[in-house]
C-alpha positions in Angstrom: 95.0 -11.9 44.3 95.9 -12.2 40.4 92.8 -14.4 39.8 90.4 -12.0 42.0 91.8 -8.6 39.8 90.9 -11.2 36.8 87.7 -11.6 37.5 86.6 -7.9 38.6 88.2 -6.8 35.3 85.8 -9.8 33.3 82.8 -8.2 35.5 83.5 -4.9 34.6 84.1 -5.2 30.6 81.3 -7.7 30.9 78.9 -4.6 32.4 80.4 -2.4 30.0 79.4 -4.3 27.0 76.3 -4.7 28.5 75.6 -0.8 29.2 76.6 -0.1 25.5 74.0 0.7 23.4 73.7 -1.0 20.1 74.1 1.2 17.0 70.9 -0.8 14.9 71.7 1.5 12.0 72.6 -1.1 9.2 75.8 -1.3 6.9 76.3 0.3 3.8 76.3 -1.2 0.9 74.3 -2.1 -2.2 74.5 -1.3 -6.0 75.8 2.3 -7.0 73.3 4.2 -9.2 74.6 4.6 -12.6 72.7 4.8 -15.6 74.0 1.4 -17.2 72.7 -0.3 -13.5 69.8 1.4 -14.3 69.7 0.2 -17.8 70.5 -3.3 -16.5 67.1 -3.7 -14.6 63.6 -4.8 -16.1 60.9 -2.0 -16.4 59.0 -3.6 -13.7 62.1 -3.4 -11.2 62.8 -0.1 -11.9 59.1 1.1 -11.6 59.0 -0.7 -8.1 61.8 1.0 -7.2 61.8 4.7 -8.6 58.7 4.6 -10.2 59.8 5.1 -13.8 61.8 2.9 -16.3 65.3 3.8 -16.5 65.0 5.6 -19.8 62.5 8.3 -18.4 64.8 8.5 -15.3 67.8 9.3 -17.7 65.8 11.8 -19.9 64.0 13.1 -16.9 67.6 14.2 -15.5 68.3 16.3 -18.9 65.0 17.8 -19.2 65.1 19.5 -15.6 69.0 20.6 -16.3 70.1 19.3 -12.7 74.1 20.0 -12.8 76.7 17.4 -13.6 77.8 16.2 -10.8 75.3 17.3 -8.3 77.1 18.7 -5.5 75.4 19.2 -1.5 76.9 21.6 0.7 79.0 19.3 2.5 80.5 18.3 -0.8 78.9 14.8 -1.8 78.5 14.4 -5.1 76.4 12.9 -7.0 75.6 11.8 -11.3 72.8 13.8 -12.0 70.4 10.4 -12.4 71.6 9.2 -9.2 70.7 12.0 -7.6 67.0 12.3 -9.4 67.0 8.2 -8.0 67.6 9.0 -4.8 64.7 11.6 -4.7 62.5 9.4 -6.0 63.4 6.0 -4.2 62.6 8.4 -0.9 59.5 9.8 -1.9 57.9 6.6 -3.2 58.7 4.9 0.7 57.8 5.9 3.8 60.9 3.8 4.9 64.0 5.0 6.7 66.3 6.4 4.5 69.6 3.7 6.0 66.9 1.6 3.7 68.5 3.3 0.7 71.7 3.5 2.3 71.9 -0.3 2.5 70.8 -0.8 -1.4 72.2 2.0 -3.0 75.7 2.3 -1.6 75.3 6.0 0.0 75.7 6.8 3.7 72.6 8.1 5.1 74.0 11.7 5.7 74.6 11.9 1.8 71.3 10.4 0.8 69.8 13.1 3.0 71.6 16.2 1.4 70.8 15.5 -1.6 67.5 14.7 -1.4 66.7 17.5 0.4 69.1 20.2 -1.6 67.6 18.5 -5.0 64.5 19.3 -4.0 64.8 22.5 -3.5 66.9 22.9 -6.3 63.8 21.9 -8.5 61.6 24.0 -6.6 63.4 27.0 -7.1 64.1 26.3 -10.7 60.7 24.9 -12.3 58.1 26.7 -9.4 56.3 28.0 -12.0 55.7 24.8 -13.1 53.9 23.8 -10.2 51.1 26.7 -9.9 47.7 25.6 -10.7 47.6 25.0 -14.9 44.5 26.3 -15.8 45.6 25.7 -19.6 46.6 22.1 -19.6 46.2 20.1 -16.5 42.7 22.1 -15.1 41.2 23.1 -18.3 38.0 22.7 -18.6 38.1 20.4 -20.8 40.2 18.2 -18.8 38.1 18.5 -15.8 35.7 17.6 -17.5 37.6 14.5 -18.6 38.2 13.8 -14.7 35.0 14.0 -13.2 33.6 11.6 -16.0 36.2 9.3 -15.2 35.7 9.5 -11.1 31.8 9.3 -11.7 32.0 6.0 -14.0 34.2 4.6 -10.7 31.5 4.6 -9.0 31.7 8.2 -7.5 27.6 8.7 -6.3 28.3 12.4 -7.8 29.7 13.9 -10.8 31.2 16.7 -9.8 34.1 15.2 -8.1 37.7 16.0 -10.2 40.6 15.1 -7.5 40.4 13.7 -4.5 43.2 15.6 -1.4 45.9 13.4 0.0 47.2 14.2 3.1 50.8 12.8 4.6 51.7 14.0 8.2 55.6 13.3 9.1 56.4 13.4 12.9 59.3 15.7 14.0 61.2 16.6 16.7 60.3 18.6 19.6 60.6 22.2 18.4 62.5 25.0 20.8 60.6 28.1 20.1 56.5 27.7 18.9 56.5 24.3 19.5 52.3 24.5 19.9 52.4 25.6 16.3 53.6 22.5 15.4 51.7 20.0 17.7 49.3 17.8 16.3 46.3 17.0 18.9 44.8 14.6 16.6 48.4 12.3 16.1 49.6 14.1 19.3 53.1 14.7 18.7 54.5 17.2 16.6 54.7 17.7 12.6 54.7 18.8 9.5 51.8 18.5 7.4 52.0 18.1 3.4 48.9 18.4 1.2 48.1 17.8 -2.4 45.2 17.1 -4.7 45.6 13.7 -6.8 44.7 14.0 -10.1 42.5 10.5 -11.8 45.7 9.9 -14.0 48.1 10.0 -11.2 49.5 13.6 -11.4 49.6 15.6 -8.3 48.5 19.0 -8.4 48.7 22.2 -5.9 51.0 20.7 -3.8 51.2 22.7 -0.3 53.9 21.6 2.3 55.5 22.1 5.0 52.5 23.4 6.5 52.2 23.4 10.5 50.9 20.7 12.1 47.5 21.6 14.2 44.7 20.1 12.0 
């Protein structure tokens, strides 16, 4: 009778471990972002990563004032750089963000505070900013400067200045005006961002957020 109850319980834990779903989430862990690790990489491997060198990363962080520390709203905080690296380590990949968990030494429910409350931050700091720059960036002269450069590509017309990039992230299935945000093309539901790319790399008019139907 001992040995039978011994083998139901092996059966048992044996199904149990078997029912359990496994967590393929990664560990944490990684290099903390601080500006002498930055300072510690070549220009190449930090351009890979954030896609600037570590000194425009560091005066970059000044320049657009973001507080020292940088603290979310459930109280993560963050250096100022590591923050602005975080933000820009996500937007250069289309990669899960446990990616950056497992290089940079943040949990992913961190890494996704700040990189969302940064980015707001900026937005509601330097929006004005971000409106078309008819003085600089779209003068005239600098159109000018862009079609020429777009037409000596091997554009078949001149009159071509930017060319619109278009990113479609997939989200979950809304409660309320869920055919607002379905897709028929991708068919599932999203959020659509929009910008016009600029010859020398610049975005411009950035729209986003925008529903999903094309």
């Amino acid at each position: 009778m001992p040995a039978l109850c011994g083998v139901l319980t092996s059966i048992v834990a044996a199904q149990a471990v078997i029912r359990t779903p496994l967590t393929p989430h990664p560990d944490q862990g990684g290099e903390r972002i601080t500006p002498r690790w930055l300072q510690s990489l070549t220009d190449e491997d930090c351009l890979w990563c954030f896609r600037m060198t570590a000194d425009e990363l560091i005066c970059l962080a000044n320049v657009l004032e973001i507080p020292e520390p940088f603290q979310t709203a459930s109280r993560y905080q963050f250096s100022a750089v590591e923050a602005l690296c975080l933000l820009c380590a996500q937007f250069w990949t289309a990669a899960d963000q446990f990616d950056l968990t497992m290089k940079y030494d943040r949990c992913q429910s961190s890494v996704s505070e700040v990189v969302n409350e940064l980015a707001i931050f900026l937005d509601n700091s330097w929006n004005h900013l971000l409106d078309f720059d008819f003085n600089f960036l779209l003068s005239p002269e600098n159109l000018a400067c862009y079609t020429a450069a777009i037409h000596s590509a091997g554009a078949p017309v001149p009159t071509i200045w930017s060319f619109i990039d278009c990113t479609l992230k997939q989200m979950c299935h809304p409660t309320r005006y869920q055919h607002q945000a379905y897709n028929g093309h991708k068919k599932y539901h999203t959020l659509k961002f929009q910008a016009l790319a600029l010859p020398n790399g610049l975005i411009r008019a950035l729209i986003w957020a925008a529903r999903g139907p094309p």
